[in-house]
N, C-alpha and C positions, 0 to 999 in steps of 0.2 A: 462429232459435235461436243464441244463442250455445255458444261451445267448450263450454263446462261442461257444459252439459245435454246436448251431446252427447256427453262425454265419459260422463257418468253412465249415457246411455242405452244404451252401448256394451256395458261392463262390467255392466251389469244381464243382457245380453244373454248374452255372455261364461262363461263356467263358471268362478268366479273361480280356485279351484283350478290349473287348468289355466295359465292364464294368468300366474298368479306364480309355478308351476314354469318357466314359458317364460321368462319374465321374469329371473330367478334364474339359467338358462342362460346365456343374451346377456350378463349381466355378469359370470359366471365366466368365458365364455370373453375377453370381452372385456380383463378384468381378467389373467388367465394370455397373451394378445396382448402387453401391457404391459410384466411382466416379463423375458420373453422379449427380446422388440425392445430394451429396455435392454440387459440381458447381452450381447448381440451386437453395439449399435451402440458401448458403454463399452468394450469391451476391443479394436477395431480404430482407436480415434483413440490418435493420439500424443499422448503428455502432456509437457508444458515442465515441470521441474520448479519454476519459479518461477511460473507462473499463479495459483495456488494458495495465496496465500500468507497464510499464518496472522496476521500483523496484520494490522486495518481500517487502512485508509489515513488516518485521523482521529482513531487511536488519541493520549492523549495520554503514555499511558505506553510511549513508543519508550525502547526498549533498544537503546545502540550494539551491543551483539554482534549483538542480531539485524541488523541492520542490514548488520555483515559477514558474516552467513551469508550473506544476501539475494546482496549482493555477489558472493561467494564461491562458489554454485550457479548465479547466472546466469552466471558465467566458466567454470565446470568448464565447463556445457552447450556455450555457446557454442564454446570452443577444442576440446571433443571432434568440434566437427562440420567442423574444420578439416582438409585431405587431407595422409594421411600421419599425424593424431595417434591412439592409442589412450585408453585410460584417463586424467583428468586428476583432478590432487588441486589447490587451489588455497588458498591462506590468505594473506588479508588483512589487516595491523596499521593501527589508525586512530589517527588523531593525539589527538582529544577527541571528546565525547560531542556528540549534537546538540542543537541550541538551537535551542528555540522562541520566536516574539515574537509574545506577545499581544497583541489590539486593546485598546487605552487611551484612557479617556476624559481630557485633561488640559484642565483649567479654568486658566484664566490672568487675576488679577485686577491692574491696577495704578492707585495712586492716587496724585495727586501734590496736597502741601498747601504753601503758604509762611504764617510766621510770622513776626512782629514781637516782639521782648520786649522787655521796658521801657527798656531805654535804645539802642532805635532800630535794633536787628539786624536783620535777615531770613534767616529758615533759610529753608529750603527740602526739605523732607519724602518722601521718596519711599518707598512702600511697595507692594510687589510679595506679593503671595500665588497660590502653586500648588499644587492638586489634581491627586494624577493617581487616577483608578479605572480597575483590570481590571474589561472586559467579557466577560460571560456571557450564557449562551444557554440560553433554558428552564428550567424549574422547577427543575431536576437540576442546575444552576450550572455546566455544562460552558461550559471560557474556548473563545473565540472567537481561534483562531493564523490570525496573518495568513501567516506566514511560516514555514518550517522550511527551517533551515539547518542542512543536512548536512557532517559530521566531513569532514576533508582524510583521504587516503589518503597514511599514512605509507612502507608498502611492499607488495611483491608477491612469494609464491616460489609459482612454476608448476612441479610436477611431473606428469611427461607420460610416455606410452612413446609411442617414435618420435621423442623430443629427441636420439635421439646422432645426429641427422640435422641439419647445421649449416643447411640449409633449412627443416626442419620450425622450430627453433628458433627459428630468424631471424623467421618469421609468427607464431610465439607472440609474442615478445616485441612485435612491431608492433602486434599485436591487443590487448595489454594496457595499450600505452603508448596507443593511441589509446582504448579505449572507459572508460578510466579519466581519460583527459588528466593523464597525470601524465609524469617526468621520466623518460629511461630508467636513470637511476643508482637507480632507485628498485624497479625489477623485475629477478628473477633466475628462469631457468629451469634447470632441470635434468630429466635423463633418470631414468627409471623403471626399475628391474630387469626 
């Protein structure tokens, strides 16, 4: 006998009533198990405020501001977990917007002719022709970016509590000039009320 028939022969057997009250059970409980074990395991992890982050990574419509939010929350996060800092406010000014380079098809033709005319010349003809086509992908004509080249970081002001501490401030500003690789003329920290 295969499964089926034994499955048929079961539930013949079976008082179906009963069985789909029971049945009905096991997934209410099963289904309220769910919720629960959610609520409980969501609210004990810690959350990066950047994990999360509201552009697709292949989005083609990048907005530099977002850009410096993105910036700007992964620095607060990061410098608040530094010892000795409280509260961090952080704000990022960008130099230009970012630029994307899409994949291009470019045809390249060159032809070369010589000529004679009537009283004994020879030119010499050269003709060059170029195509170039943006490439796309799928029906939907989304371009194909090889590259994204992201805005220079024009400056940095870190406000922080626990910067009237020339130590505290001193690791802010290290920590800004290295995870940004920028200049230190170019970041300013100050203390918090």
């Amino acid at each position: 006998m295969n499964l089926i028939t034994k499955l048929k022969l079961y539930l013949e057997k079976v008082n179906t009533k009963k069985f789909i009250r029971r049945l009905l059970i096991v997934l209410l409980v099963g289904a309220i198990l769910l919720i629960v074990s959610n609520i409980l395991f969501d609210s004990k992890e810690k959350k990066d405020p950047f994990t999360n982050s509201s552009l697709p990574e292949n989005e083609l419509d990048f907005i530099t501001e977002d850009y410096a939010e993105i910036l700007e929350k992964k620095l607060e996060y990061i410098l608040s977990q530094i010892n000795g800092v409280g509260n961090v406010n952080v704000m990022i000014t960008l130099e230009d917007t970012a630029e994307k380079v899409p994949a291009t098809n470019i045809t390249k033709n060159q032809e070369t002719s010589n000529e004679e005319d009537s009283q004994g010349g020879i030119r010499e003809v050269l003709r060059e022709d170029s195509t170039s086509q943006i490439v796309t992908k799928g029906s939907e004509g989304t371009l194909i970016v090889l590259k994204e080249i992201k805005p220079e970081v024009k400056g940095v002001i870190v406000v922080a509590e626990g910067a009237e501490d020339l130590r505290v401030q001193e690791k802010l500003y290290h920590a800004v000039k290295t995870v940004l690789d920028i200049p230190g003329n170019k970041v300013e920290i100050y203390s918090s009320n």
